[in-house]
C-alpha positions in Angstrom: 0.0 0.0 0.0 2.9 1.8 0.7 2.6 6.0 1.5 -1.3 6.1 0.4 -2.2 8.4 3.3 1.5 10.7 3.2 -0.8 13.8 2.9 -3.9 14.3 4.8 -4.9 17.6 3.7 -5.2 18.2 0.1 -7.3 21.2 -0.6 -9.2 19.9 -2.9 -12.6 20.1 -0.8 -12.1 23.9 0.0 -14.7 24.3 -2.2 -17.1 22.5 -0.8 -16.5 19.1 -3.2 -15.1 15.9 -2.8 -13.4 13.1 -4.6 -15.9 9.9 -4.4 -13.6 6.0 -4.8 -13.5 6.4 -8.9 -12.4 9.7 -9.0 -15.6 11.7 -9.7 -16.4 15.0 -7.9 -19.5 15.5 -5.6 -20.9 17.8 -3.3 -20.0 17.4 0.2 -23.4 17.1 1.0 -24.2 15.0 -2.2 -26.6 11.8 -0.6 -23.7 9.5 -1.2 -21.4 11.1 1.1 -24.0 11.5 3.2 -24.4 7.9 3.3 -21.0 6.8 3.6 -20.9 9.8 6.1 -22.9 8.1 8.5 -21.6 4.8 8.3 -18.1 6.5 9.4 -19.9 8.1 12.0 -21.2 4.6 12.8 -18.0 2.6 12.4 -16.3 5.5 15.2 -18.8 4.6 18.0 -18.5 1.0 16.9 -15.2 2.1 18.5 -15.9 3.7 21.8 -18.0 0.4 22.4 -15.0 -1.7 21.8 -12.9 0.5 24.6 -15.8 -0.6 27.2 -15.5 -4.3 28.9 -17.8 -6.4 26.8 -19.1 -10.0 26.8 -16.6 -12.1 24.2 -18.9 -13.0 21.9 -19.9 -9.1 21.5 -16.2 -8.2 21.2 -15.6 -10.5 18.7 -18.7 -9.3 16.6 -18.2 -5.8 17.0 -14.5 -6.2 15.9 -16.2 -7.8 12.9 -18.4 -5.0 12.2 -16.1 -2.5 12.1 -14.6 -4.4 9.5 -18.0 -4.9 7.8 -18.7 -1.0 8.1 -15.0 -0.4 5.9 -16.2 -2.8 3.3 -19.7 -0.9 3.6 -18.5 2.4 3.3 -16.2 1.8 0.5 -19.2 0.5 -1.3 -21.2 3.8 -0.9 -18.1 5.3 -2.0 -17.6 3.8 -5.1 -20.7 3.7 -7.1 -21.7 0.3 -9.0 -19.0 -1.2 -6.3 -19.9 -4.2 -4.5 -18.4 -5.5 -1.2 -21.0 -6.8 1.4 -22.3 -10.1 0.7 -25.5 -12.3 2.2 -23.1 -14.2 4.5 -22.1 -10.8 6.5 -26.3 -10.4 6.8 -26.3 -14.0 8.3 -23.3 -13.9 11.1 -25.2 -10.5 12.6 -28.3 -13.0 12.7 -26.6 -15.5 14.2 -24.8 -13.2 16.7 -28.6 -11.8 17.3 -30.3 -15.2 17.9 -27.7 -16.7 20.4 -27.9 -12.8 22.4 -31.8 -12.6 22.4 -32.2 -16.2 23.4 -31.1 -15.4 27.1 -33.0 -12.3 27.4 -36.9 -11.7 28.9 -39.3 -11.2 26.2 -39.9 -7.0 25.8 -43.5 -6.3 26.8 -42.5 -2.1 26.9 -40.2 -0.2 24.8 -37.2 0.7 26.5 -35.5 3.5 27.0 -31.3 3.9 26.2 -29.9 3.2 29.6 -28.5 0.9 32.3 -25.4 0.8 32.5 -22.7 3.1 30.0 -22.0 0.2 27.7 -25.7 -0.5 27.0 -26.4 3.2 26.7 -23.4 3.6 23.5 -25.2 0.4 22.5 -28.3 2.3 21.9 -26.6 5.7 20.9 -24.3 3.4 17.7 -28.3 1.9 17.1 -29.8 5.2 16.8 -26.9 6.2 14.4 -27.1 3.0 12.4 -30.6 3.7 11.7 -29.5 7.0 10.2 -27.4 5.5 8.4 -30.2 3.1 7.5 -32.0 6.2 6.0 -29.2 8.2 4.4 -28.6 5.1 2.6 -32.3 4.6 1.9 -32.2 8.1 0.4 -29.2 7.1 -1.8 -31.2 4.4 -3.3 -33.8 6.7 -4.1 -31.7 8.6 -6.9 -28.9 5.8 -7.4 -28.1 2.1 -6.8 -27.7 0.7 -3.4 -26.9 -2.9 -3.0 -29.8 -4.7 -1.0 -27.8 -6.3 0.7 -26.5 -2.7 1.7 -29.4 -2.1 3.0 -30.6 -5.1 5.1 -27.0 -5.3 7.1 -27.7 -2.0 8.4 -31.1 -3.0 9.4 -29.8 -6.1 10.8 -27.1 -4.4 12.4 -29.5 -1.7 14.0 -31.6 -4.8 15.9 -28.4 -6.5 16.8 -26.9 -3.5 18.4 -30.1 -3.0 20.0 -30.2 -6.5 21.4 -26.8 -6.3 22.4 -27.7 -3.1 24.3 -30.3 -5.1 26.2 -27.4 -8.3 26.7 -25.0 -6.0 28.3 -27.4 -5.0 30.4 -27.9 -8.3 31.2 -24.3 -9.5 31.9 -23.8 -6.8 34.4 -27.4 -7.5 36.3 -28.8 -4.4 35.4 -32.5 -3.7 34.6 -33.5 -2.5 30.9 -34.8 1.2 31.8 -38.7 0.5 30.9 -40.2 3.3 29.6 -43.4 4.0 32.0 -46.0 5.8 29.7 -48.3 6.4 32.1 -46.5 8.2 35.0 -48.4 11.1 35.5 -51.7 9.0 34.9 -50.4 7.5 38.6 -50.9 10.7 40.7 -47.1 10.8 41.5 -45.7 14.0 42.0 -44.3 15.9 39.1 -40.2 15.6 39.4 -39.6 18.9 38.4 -41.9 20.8 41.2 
């Protein structure tokens, strides 16, 4: 590969442009980048999950992901490119399946909480879903793998699950959320 990143600054996107992986010119906030913009985004708190303690079997999928999510956001880069296959869709099911199978069945949504770990689980879901939609959006104008699409939606349950395993592992409650809390007669927290 040798000295491929020698220069980090090129001035080339002063102007509000950038180069996309064949060497064509977009705006920066062209729905491509946008796309691959959030899978970065994605992919870096992917990272801050992996600095927390975390379950093997998470650590070891989340390690995968972040590879996935390079393959993923090369693809959005490179238009007509094609680098995430069915089999990357099936190892986040499996991953999901073996997590969800030791967890209570939800009867109330839940709100992002518990412990730190669960909580950057939920905040990498809520940016995968983005995402999800920016690359939605993409395939609205220009073509987006299906495949594409249906590892970030996998990805957004599994991270979501995971949330709810960590949680779990370190004997901490999911944070229910409690829609009818002022229907109880309790006093108002902020009086």
């Amino acid at each position: 590969m040798g000295n491929r990143l020698s220069r980090i600054y090129t001035k080339t996107g002063d102007q509000g442009e950038t180069g996309l992986g064949d060497g064509s010119r977009v705006p920066k906030d062209h729905p491509r980048v946008e796309a691959y913009g959030a899978v970065d985004e994605l992919n870096s708190v992917v990272g801050i999950l992996l600095s927390n303690p975390l379950p093997e079997i998470i650590q070891r999928c989340l390690t995968e992901v972040q590879h996935d999510l390079f393959d993923l956001g090369g693809e959005l880069c490179i238009p007509g490119h094609r680098l995430v296959v069915d089999r990357q869709v099936e190892k986040l099911e499996e991953v999901l399946d073996t997590l969800n199978a030791d967890l209570k069945p939800l009867k109330e949504f839940i709100l992002p909480g518990g412990t730190q770990t669960s909580a950057f689980c939920h905040l990498a879901r809520a940016i995968c879903r983005r995402a999800e939609r920016r690359a939605v959006s993409l395939s609205r104008v220009e073509d987006v793998s299906p495949v594409t699409l249906r590892y970030l939606n996998r990805l957004s349950d599994l991270l979501f699950v995971m949330a709810r395993s960590v949680n779990h592992a370190s004997g901490r409650e999911d944070v229910l959320w409690d829609r009818n809390r002022f229907l109880k007669g309790e006093p108002d927290p902020v009086e």
